[in-house]
N, C-alpha and C positions, 0 to 999 in steps of 0.2 A: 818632380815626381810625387811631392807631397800633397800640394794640389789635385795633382790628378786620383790620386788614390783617394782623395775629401770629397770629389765631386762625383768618381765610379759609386762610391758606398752611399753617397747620397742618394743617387739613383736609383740604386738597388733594394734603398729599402724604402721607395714610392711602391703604396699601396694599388695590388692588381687596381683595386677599385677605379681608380683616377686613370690607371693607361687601360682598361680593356675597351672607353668606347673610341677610343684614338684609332685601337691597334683593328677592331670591328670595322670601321669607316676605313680605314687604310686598304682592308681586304675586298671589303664591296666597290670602293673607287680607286683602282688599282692609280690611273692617271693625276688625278688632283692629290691623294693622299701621299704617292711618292714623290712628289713634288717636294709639296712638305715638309714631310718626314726629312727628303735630303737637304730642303733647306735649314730645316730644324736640326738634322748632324751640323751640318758646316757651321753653325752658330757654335756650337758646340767644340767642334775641334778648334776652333779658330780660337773661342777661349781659353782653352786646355795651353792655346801655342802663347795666348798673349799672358797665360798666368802663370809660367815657370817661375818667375823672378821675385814673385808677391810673397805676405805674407799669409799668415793666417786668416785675417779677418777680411782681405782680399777676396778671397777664396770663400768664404762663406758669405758674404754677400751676393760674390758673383753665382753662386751656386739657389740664392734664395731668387733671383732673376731667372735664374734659367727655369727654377721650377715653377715659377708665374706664369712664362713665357710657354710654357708644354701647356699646362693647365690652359689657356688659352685658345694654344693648338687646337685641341682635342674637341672645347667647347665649341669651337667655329665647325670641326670635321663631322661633330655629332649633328650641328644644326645641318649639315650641308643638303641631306635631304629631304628638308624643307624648303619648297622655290621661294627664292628672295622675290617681296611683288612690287619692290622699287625698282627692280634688273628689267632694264629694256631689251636686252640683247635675246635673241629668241635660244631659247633651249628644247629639250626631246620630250615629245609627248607623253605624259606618266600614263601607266600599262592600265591604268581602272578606267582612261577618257578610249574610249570606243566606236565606231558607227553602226555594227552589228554584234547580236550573240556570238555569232560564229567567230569572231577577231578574239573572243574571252576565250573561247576552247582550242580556238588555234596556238593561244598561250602556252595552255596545258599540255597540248597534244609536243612540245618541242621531244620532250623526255621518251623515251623508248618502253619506258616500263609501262607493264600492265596496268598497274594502280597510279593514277596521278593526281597530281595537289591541286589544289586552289591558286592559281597568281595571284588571287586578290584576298586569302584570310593565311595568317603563320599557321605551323605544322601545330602548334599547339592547341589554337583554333578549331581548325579542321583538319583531318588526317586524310591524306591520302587513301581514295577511292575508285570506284571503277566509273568506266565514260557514261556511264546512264545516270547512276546519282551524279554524277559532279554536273552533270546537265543539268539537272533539278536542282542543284545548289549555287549553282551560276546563275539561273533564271529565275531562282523564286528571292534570293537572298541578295542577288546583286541587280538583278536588271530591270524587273518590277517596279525598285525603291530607285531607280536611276534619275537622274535628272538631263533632260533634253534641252539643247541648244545649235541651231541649226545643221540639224543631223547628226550631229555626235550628244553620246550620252556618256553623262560622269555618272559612274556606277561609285557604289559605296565600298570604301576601301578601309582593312580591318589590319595594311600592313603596319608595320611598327616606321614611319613616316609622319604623326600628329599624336605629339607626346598627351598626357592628359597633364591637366594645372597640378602644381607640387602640393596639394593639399592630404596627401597619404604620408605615412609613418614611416621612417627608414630608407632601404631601398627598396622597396614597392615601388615607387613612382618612375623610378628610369626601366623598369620590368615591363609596368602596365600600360597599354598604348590603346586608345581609343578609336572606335570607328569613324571614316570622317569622306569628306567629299575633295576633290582639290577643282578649280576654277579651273576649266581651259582660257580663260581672257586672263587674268590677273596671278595666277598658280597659288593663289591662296587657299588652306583647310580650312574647311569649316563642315562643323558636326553636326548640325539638325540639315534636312531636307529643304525643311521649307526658310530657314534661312538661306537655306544656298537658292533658292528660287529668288529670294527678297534681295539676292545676292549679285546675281546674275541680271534682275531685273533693276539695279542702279546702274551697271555696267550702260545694259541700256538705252536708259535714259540720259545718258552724259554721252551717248554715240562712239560707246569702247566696245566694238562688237569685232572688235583683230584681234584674231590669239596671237598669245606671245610664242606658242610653241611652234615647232618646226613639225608639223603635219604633212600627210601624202597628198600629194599636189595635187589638184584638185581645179576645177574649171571657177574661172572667176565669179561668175552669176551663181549663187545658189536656187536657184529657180526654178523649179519643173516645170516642162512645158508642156499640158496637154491641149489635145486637138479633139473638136469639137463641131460637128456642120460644118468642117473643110475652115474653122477658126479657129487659131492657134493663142493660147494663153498661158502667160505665166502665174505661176503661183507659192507660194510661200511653202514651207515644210509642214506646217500643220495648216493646210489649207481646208479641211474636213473637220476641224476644232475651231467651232465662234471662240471659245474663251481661248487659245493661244495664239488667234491669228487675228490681223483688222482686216484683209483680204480675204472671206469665206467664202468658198466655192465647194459647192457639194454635188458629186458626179450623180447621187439619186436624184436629183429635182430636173436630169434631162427631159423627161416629158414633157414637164412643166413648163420650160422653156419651148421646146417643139409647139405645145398649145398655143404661149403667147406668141408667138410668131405667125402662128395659122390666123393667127386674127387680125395680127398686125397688116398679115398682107391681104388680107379680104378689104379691110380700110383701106388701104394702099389704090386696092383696083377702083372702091368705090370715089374716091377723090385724090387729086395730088398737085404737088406736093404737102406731104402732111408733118404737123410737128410733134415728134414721140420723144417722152424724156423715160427714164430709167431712175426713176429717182435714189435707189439704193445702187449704184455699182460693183461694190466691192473690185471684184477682178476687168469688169466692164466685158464681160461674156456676151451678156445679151445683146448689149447697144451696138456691137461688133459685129454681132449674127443677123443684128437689122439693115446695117449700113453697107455691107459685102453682098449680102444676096438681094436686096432691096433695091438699093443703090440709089439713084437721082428721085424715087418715089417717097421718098422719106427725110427730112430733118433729124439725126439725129443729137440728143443733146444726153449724154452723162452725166450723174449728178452722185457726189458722197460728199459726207463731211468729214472724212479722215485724210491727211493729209498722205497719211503713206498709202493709201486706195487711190488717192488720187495720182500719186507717182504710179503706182501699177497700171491703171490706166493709160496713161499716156505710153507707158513701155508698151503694153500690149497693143494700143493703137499704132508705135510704128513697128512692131514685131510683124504684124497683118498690111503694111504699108499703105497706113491712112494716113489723111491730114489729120492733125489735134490742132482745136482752137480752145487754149484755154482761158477762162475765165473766173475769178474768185470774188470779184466784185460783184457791191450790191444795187448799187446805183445805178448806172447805165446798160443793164443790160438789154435793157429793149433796142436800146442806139449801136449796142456792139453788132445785135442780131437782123440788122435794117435791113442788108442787103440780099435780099431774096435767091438769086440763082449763084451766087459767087459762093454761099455756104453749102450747097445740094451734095457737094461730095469731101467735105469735112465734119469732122464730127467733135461738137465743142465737149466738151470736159470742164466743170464747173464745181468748187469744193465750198457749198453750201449745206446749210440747214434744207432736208425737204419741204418743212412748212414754209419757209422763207421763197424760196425757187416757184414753191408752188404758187403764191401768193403774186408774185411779184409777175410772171409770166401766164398766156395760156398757150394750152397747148390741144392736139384733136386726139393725140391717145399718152395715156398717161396710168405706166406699172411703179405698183406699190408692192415691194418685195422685204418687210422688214423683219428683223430676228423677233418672233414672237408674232403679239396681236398685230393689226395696221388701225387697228381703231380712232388713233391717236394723230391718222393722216386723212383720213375722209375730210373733215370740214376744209381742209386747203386743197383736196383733191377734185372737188367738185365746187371751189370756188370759182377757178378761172378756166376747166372745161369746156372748151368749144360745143355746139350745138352741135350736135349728132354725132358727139366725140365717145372715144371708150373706154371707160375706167378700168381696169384689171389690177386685182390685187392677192397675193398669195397670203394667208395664215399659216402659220406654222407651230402654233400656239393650240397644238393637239391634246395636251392632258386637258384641257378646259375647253374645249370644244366638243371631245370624245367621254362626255360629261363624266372625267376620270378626277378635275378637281372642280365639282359644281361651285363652290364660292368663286374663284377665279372667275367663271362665266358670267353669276351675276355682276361682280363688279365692273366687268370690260364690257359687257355686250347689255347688262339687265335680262338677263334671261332667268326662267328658271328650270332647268334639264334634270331629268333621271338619264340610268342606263334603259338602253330600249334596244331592239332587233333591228329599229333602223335609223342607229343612232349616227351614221354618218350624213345622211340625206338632212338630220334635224341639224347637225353641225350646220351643211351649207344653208338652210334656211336661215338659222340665225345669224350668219352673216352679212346675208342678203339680207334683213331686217335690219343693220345698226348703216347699212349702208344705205336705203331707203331711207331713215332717219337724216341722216346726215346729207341726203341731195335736197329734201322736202326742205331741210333749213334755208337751203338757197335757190331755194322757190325752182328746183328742177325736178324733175318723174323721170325714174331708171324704164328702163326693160332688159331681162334679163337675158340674154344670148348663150350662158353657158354657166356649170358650178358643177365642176369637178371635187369629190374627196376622196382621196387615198390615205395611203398607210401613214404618208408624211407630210402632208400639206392638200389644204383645201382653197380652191382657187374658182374665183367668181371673174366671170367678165359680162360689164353691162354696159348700155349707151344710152347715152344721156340725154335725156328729150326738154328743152327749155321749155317755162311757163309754170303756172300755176295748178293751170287742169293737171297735166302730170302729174307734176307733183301732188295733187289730192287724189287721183286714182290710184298712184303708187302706195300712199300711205292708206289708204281704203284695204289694200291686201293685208296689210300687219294684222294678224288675228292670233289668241291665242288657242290652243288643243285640247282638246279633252282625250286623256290618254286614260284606260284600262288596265289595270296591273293586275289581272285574270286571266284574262283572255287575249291581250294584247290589242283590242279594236282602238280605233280612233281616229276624230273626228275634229274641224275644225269649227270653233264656237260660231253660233251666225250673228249677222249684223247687227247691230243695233245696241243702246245703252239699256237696255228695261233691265231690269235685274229681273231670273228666271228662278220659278220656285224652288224646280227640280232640274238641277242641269244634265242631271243622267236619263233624261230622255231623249237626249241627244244623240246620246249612244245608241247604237243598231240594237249592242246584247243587249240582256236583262243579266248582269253579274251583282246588280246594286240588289235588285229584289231577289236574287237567290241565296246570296254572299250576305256573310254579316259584316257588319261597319262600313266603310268606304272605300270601295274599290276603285276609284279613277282618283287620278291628279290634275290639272291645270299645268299645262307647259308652252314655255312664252315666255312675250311675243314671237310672233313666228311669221316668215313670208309663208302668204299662202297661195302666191301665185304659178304661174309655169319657173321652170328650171331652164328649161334648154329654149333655143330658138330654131326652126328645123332647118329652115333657111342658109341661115348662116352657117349653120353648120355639115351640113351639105358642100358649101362655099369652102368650109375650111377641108372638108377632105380633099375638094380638088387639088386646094394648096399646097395638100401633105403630100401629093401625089405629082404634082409636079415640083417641087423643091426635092423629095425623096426622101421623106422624114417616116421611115419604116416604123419606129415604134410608135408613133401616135395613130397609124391609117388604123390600127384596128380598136384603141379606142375610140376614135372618130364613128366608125363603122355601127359600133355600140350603142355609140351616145346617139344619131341618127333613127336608129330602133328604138330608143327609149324614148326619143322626144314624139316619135308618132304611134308610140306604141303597138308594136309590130316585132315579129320572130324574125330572125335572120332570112328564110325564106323568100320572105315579102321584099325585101329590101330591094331595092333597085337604085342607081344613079343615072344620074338624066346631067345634061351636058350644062355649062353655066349660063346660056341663056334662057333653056327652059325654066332655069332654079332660080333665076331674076324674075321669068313672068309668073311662075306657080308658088313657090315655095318660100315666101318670102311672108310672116303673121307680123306684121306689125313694124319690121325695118324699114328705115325710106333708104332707099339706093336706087341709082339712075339704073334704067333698064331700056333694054332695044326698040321699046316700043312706046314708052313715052320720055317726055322730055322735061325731066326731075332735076337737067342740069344744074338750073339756074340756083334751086334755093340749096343745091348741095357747096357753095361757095363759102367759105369760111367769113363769121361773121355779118352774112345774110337772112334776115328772117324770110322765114316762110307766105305763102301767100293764104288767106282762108279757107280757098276753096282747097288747097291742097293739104291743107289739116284738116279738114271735113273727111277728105277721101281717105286720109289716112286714119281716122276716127274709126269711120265705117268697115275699113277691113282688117283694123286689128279688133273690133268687137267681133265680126262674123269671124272671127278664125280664132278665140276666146274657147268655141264650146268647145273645137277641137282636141283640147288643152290634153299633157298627160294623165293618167290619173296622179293623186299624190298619194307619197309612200310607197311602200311593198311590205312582201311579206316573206319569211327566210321558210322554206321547206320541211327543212331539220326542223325547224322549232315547231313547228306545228306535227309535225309526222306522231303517228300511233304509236304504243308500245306494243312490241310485239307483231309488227307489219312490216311488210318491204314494202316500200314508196318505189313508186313507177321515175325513168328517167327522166331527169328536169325538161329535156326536150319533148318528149311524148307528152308530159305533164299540162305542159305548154299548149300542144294541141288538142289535148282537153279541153281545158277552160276556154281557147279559142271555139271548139264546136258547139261549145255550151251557149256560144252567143255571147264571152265576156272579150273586153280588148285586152291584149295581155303581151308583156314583150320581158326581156332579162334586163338587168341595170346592172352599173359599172359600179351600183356602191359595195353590192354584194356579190359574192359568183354564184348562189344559191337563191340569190332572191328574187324574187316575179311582182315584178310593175304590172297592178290589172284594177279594173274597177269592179271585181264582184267585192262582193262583201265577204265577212270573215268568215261568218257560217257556210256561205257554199264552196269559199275554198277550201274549206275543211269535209266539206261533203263529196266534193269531186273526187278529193285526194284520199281518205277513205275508199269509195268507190273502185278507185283504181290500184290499189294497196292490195298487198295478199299477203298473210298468216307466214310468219317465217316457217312455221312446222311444216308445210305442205310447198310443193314446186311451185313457186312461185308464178316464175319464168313463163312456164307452164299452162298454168289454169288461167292468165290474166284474160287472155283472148276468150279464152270457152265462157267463164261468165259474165258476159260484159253485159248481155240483152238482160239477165238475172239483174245485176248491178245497175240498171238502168231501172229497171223496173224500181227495186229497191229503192234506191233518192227519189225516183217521185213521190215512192208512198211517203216516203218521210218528209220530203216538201210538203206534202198534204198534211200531214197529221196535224190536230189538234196539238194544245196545250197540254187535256188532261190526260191524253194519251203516251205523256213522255212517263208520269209516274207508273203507268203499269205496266213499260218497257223493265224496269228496274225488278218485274219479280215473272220474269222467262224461266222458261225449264233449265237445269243446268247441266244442259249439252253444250258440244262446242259451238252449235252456230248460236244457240241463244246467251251464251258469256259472250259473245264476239259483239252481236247485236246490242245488247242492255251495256257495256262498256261503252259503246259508241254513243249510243244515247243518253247515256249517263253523264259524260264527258262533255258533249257536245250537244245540249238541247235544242231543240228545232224551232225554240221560240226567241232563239238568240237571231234568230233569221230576219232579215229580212225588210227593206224598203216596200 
């Protein structure tokens, strides 16, 4: 009894401090802590039973044991909620790892009451609120800073679970608990963000990518699959983020795709079978979309140099139940790909360098799809290019193209670019210029078939004509601009090396002789050739129309009208063998009515006479050419005018005698060959005074407004300066503004 009453009083006068995080842990983990606790009594009575017979010092040692042995207890119960990241055994997933916001407020929402807490900060932290702020406090403070790994996100967690280091005073430090993240693979804390990224990212690279927790079951592949032209593919969680993902698929560049395809299969018809690589794959979308609908007309070969692109590929090829032939060697590949008709309905998969692949093989069509410039693939792109093959290659490399970082431009391309009104059309030129470079190196001449630029990517497809003459005519186009930063005119410098006294006589205006200092730039080199081929592109609407590729037929339709420069009105299609005998500037393709078979055979040169003929009808269909440039509406419009509708506007300038159609660079801007000054004259002309009905009077003075631009067509030089001192009524402010603005000497070829 003596004992027992040495080891009660012992007990009893252990400091709260040492039992409250026992007795805290005991309460939160009702199961492990009673455990415990009961195995920690039964230590205890079992002592109490073995110690009646002892003495004193018995007793006080066993008593110095048992309080080690608590102190222990406690220290193990305090850690316990932090996950051991030695423990293989899977455990419950901590309440900050989430797949949605919604799963953080379904937390909250358990409790009944109107105002509710945070699951992821203590009351101390943050105090209970109502469902609109705790929304905001969920999402700006935990989910924003989260960190993502294949669909779940570790949000940042403020509960008292990641003690901070003992470096504080007193008891501070078991109080104060820091914000922190926990690993769903390894259940380790860790405090900064982007160590937990550097965190996550050894996981891995060492191939620990199993959580250890016991998550909601969930379907083994994490993969989404979308469908695509009746082509099904999988794809990663950040498949729409180049820097989170090696598999990037981005659902905007569908057009993009629909284009290369419309050309792939215009090829297709003109010769077969032909061989297409893909050189960037990522998801292997495209080479999928060739090899399904295409079928026995095409070779396909996929090409990436990431290994895990190249597993996705091969998934996605039996996802769509293709053959995969793969390939990763350098060596034989000519001998692997020998056998002509046995590969027609396989599609190899090959994890190379694109310079290498391109190098080592040729091929008759061949896409250049890479993150950023493709600059860096031309010279292997049109090394081993078949003869009458087609290069097609997307940029995506839009800040330096959309002369938004002019250094970048010169560096990649050698250009030198401002901003300008029709700075997408100068993007595709400059394109078209490092890609003419880069064929003239291996003594080949483009012609360009097509140069699409949107919002996101600017994409060129050309064919590649072998020899030397080409390639010097092609390089004969490279010219640099003379651009106007007054007026906006501009002009392609002319031929020749002489150095010119005054190069702003080039220009149509007079801005240098009215303007003080120097108003134009030099901008270049630049293609100053045609953009579109009307031909082929004709060819590929049919394509669009019969595969069923909805969103391209109406740029089709577009680019059609700009390449002959013509309004939608005019437009007509004509069936694919008139479009073989008529419409065809400069493509060789076998047609119904002669017999082109022969030199279209891969690896066959041509014969002379049939490069003669093809000489002579792509000169005579040269003058045809579109005009180059346009010009935006807005920008030029009056102050103080309503501008007539862009369609009406349209058949203006067409009455006036000029050729004039809409372009797909702008939805405002007008492809025409007048000059700047009568565009501005016409559209004036038809313009009326916001003060007065517009609507209205446009019809009643038009025979007036006719009258008017001739005189002013007519007028003298010296009669623009006594335009400037009219009576000041309305019509003569209306008058001397316009002339003032727009002198009549700016006019005119």
């Amino acid at each position: 009894m003596a004992a027992e009453e040495i080891v009660g009083a012992s007990l009893a006068q252990l400091s709260p401090e040492r039992r409250q995080p026992g007795q805290e842990d005991s309460d939160e983990e009702k199961p492990e802590g009673g455990s415990e606790t009961a195995a920690l009594n039964g230590v205890v009575v079992s002592g109490k039973e073995k110690s009646n017979n002892l003495d004193m010092k018995d007793a006080g040692s066993e008593m110095e044991t048992e309080e080690k042995g608590m102190e222990e207890e406690s220290a193990r119960e305090s850690d316990s909620n932090i996950l051991d990241v030695s423990s293989d055994y899977p455990r419950e997933k901590h309440i900050s790892i989430q797949r949605h916001l919604a799963d953080l407020e379904k937390l909250a929402n358990l409790k009944e009451d109107e105002k509710k807490p945070c699951p992821l900060c203590p009351e101390e932290k943050f105090k209970a609120c109502y469902s609109h702020k705790l929304h905001r406090h969920l999402q700006n403070l935990h989910w924003k800073v989260s960190v993502e790994f294949e669909g779940y996100r570790m949000c940042i967690c403020h509960l008292p679970c990641h003690p901070v280091k003992p470096n504080l005073v007193g008891d501070q430090t078991l109080s104060k608990m820091g914000a922190h993240y926990h690993c769903i693979i390894c259940s380790a804390t860790i405090t900064r963000r982007t160590d937990m990224i550097g965190h996550i990212n050894r996981h891995v690279n060492k191939g620990e990518t199993e959580s250890r927790f016991i998550t909601v079951p969930a379907p083994k592949s994490s993969h989404e699959v979308l469908k695509e032209l009746a082509t099904d593919v999988q794809v990663l969680p950040n498949y729409s983020t180049p820097q989170k993902t090696d598999s990037y698929f981005n659902p905007k560049m569908k057009l993009n795709r629909q284009l290369i395809f419309c050309a792939l299969a215009v090829l297709a018809e003109e010769r077969k079978p032909i061989e297409c690589l893909d050189a960037f794959g990522a998801t292997g979308i495209m080479g999928l979309q060739w090899a399904k609908h295409l079928r026995s007309s095409v070779k396909v070969t996929i090409n990436d140099c990431n290994e895990n692109s190249v597993t996705m590929i091969q998934e996605n090829c039996h996802l769509n139940k293709m053959k995969v032939k793969l390939n990763t060697k350098e060596d034989d590949n000519d001998e692997a790909l020998g056998d002509g008709e046995e590969n027609t309905d396989t599609i190899e998969v090959t994890k190379m360098d694109a310079n290498v692949i391109m190098h080592l093989r040729s091929f008759d069509f061949i896409h250049l799809d890479p993150y950023g410039t493709s600059v860096n693939y031309l010279d292997s792109a049109f090394r081993n290019v078949r003869n009458l093959g087609i290069v097609s290659l997307t940029s995506t490399d839009t800040s330096s193209l959309y002369a938004k970082a002019q250094h970048v431009a010169l560096r990649h391309y050698g250009c030198n670019i401002v901003r300008t009104e029709y700075y997408k059309e100068l993007a595709a030129r400059i394109v078209i210029a490092a890609v003419t470079r880069a064929a003239a190196r291996c003594n080949k001449g483009i012609e360009v078939l097509l140069a699409v630029a949107l919002e996101h990517f600017v994409l060129v497809v050309v064919r590649v004509l072998r020899g030397p003459s080409p390639a010097d005519n092609s390089a004969k186009k490279i010219r640099y601009l003379i651009h106007c930063q007054w007026c906006e005119e501009r002009i392609f410098q002319r031929e020749g090396n002489m150095v010119e006294e005054n190069p702003y006589q080039q220009l149509p205006c007079d801005c240098h002789g009215s303007m003080p200092g120097k108003t134009a730039v030099v901008l270049g080199p630049l293609w100053s050739g045609a953009l579109f081929n009307t031909g082929f592109l004709r060819r590929m609407l049919f394509e669009a129309v019969q595969y069923g590729l909805d969103e391209a037929q109406p740029l089709l339709k577009t680019l059609v009208c700009e390449a002959e420069c013509t309004t939608s009105k005019h437009f007509t299609t004509h069936s694919p063998c008139d479009e073989n005998k008529q419409e065809e500037c400069g493509v060789y393709i076998k047609t119904p009515n002669n017999s082109a078979e022969s030199y279209l055979v891969p690896g066959k040169r041509k014969s002379n006479e049939v490069i003669r003929n093809a000489a002579k009808r792509q000169k005579a269909e040269n003058s045809a050419e579109h005009p180059a440039f346009y010009y935006n509406i807005h920008r030029h419009s009056i102050k103080g005018m309503n501008m007539p509708k862009l369609n009406k506007f349209l058949c203006y300038l067409s009455e006036a005698g000029y050729r004039v159609s809409r372009t797909h660079f702008d939805p405002m801007g007008v492809r025409t060959n007048a000059p700047l000054a009568q565009f501005k004259t016409i559209l004036m002309k038809y313009s009326t005074p916001t003060y007065t009905g517009g609507q209205a009077e446009g019809p009643l003075h038009r025979a007036e407004d006719v009258q008017a631009g001739e005189q002013v067509e007519a007028a003298a030089d010296g009669k623009v300066e006594d335009a400037e001192f009219l009576e000041d009524d309305k019509s003569g402010v209306a008058a001397a503004v316009f002339t003032k603005d727009y002198p009549t000497h700016c006019a005119a070829d």
